[in-house]
N, C-alpha and C positions, 0 to 999 in steps of 0.2 A: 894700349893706353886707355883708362878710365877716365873720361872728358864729362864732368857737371858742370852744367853752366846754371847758375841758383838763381833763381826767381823769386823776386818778393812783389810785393803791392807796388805799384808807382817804377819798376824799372824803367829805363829808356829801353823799347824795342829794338833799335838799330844796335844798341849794344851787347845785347842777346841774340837775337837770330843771325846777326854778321859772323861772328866767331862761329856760332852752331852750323852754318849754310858751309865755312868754311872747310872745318870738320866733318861732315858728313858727306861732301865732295871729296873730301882726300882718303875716307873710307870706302866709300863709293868705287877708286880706282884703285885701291890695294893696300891701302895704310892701314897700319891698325890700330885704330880707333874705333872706341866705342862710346859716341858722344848722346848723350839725353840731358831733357832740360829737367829738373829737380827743384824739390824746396825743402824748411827746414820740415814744415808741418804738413799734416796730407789738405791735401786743397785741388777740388775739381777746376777751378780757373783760377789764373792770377791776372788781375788789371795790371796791365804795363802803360806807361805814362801819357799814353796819347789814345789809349780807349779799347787797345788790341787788349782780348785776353785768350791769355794761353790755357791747353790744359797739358799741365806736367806730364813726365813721366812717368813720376816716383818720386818718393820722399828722399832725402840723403841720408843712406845708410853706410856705415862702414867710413873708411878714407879712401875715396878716390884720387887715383894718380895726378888729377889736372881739378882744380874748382875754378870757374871763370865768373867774377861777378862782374855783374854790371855797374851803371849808375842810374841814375835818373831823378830831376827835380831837385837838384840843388837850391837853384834862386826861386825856388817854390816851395818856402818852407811850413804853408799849409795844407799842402796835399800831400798825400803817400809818397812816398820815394826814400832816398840815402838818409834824410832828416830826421824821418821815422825811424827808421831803423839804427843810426847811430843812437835814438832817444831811450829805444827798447831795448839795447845792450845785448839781445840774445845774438842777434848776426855775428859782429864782430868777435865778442868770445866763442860762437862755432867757429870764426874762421883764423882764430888764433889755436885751437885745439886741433883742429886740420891737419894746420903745418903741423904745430906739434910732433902730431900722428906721421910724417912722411909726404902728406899733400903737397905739392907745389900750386900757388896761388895766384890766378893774373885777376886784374883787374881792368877795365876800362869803361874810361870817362872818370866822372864823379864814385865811382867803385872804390875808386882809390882812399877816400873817405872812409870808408870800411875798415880797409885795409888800416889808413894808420890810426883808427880807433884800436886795433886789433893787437897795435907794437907791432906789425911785422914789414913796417916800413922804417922802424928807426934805426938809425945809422945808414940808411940803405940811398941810393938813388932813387928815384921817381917821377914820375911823370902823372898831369891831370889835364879835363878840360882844362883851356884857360883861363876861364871862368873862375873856376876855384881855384886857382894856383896860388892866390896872395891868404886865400886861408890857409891854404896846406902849410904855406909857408909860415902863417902867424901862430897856428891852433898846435903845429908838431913841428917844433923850430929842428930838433935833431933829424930832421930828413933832409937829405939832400935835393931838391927840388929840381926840376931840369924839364930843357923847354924842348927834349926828341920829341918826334914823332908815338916811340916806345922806349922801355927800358927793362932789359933782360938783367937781373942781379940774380940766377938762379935759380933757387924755390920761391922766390917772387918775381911777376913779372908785370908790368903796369904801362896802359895804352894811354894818350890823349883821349882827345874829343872822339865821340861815336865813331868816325869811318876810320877810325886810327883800329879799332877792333880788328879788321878787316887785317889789315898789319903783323899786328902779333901774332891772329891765329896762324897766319901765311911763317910766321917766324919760328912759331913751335910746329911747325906739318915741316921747317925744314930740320929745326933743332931734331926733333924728335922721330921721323922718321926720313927724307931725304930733301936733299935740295930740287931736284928736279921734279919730285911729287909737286912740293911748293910750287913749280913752275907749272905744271899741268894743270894746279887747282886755279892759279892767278888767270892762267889764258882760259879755265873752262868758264870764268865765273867774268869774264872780259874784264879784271881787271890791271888797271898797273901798279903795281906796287912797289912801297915804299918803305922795305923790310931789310 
């Protein structure tokens, strides 16, 4: 499985490297995945919300089997983050031509903003920080809004707040390759989950 987790300007870190730590622990012990961090443009570092900057892997080429976005900087709508990039329009339509394409799409945290820029939250269940729950709910009334932890609806999948990340990816290492991998990664990585 083809695991991109997309980086733009201003993500939340914990929302990126959590799912990524995830994935590459459960490839680490026999899963297969093939997880790197990507963007849309070539870019030697990306600033992520709190000063960390990453340097990608790779650009996004092709549709990979899993895209995981982040969020970051919702109630910061002067600094980089999901603000920007729902303003820029290119995110959101990559990540409706994605799916399109076959990609299955998680989101977590404020990610989810993306997502239902994109239509590929409508009609569907979902899930946000709580923070932005009452826009999800005002800005895209045709989504079902919901207050899990996560929400698997198939080729979409969308996390809460940041350690919610941690969750999902644990949900697709059981979706996608076994349950007890799942468990090997939650006890390598000492966590308890809530998947």
């Amino acid at each position: 499985m083809d695991v991109a987790v997309l980086l733009f300007e201003g993500f939340d870190e914990l929302d990126a490297v959590a799912p990524y730590e995830v994935f590459q622990t459960a490839a680490s012990m026999g899963g297969d995945l093939d997880v790197s961090m990507r963007t849309l443009v070539p870019d030697e570092g990306v600033t992520a919300r709190h000063g960390l900057t990453v340097e990608p892997d790779d650009v996004l080429f092709g549709v990979p089997d899993l895209v995981v976005v982040p969020g970051g900087g919702w109630n910061d709508r002067e600094s980089p983050g999901v603000w920007s990039e729902l303003d820029g329009g290119t995110l959101p339509e990559r990540l409706a031509t994605l799916h399109d394409g076959g990609a299955t799409v998680a989101s977590v945290c404020t990610g989810a903003m993306l997502l239902a820029e994109a239509g590929l939250l409508d009609g569907r269940p979902a899930t946000t920080h709580e923070s932005a729950k009452s826009d999800l709910r005002e800005d895209y009334p045709d989504i079902d809004v919901r207050d899990d932890r996560y929400v698997d609806d198939g080729t979409v999948l969308t996390a809460g707040g940041v350690t919610a990340g941690i969750d999902l990816a644990l949900h697709v290492v059981e979706r996608e390759c076994s349950p007890g991998l799942a468990e090997q990664v939650a006890d390598e990585i000492e966590y308890d989950a809530q998947y």
